[in-house]
C-alpha positions as CSV (number, residue, x, y, z in Angstrom):
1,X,0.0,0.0,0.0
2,X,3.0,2.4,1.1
3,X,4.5,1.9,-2.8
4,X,1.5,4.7,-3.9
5,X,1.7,7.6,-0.7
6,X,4.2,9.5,-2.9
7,X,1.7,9.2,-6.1
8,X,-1.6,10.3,-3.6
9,X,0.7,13.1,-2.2
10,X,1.4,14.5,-5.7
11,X,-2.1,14.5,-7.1
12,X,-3.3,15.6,-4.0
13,X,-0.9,18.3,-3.9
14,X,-1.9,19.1,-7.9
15,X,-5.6,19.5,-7.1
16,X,-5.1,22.2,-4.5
17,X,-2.2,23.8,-6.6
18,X,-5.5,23.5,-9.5
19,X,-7.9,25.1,-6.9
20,X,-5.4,28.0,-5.9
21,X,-4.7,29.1,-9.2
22,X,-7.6,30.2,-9.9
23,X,-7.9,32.5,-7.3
24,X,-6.5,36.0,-8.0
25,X,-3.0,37.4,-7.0
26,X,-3.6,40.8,-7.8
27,X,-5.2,43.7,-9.5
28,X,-3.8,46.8,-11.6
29,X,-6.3,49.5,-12.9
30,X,-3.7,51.7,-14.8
31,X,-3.0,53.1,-18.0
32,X,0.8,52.7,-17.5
33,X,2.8,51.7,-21.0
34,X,5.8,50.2,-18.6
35,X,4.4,47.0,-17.0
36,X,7.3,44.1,-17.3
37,X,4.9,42.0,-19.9
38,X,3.9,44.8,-22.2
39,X,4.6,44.5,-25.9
40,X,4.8,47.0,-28.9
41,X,1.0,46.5,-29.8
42,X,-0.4,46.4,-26.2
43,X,1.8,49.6,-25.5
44,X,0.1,51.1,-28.8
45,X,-3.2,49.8,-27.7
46,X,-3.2,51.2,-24.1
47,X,-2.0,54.6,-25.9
48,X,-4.7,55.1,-27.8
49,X,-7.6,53.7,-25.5
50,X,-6.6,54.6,-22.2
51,X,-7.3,52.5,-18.6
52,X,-7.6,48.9,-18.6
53,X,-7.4,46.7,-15.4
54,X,-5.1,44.0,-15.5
55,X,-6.6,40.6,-13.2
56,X,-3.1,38.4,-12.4
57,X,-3.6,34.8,-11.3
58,X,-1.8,32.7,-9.3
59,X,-1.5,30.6,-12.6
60,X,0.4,33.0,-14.2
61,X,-1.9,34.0,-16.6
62,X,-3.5,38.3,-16.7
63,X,-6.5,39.0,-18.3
64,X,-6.5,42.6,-19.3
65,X,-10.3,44.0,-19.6
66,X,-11.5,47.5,-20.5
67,X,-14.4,48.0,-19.5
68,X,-15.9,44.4,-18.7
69,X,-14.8,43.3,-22.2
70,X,-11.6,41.0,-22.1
71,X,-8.6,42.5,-24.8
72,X,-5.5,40.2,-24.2
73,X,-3.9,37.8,-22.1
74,X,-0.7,37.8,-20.6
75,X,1.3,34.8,-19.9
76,X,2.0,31.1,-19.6
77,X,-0.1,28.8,-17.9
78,X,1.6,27.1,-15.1
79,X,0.7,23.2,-14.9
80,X,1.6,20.2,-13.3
81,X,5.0,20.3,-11.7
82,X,5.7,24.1,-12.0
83,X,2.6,24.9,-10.9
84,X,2.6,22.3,-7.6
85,X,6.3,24.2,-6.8
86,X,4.8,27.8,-7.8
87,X,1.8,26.3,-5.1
88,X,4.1,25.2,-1.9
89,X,6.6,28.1,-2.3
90,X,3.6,30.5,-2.0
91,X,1.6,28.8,0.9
């Protein structure tokens, strides 16, 4: 029976990791050209329609709305592994 605890561990582990990343890290309302994941066209974008909130997740992923309507994501998807590390370091 003991042969399988490090198996139940992990997936245990992955479905809270799953759970926790959907919850959100934090949230930016600006209209700020200089955040660390902007590119030429979202730097172009923001300049020429103004204030959009970015919503980060603890997967890794921003959602970047203005007003209500979702424009671009930000990102890479943690999963599996990454994402059960990314979990225990932050809880």
């Amino acid at each position: 029976m003991g042969q399988f605890d490090d198996r139940v561990e992990r997936q245990r582990l992955l479905l809270e990791a799953e759970e926790w990343s959907k919850t959100i890290k934090c949230i930016h309302v600006h209209s700020c050209t200089s955040m660390a994941y902007e590119n030429d066209d979202t730097i172009k974008e923001l300049e020429k329609n103004g204030t959009v909130t970015d919503t980060e997740f603890n997967s890794g992923l921003i959602y970047r709305r203005r007003q209500g309507k979702l424009v671009h994501t930000f990102g890479l998807e943690l999963k599996g592994d990454e994402l059960i590390d990314s979990f225990v370091r932050h809880t």
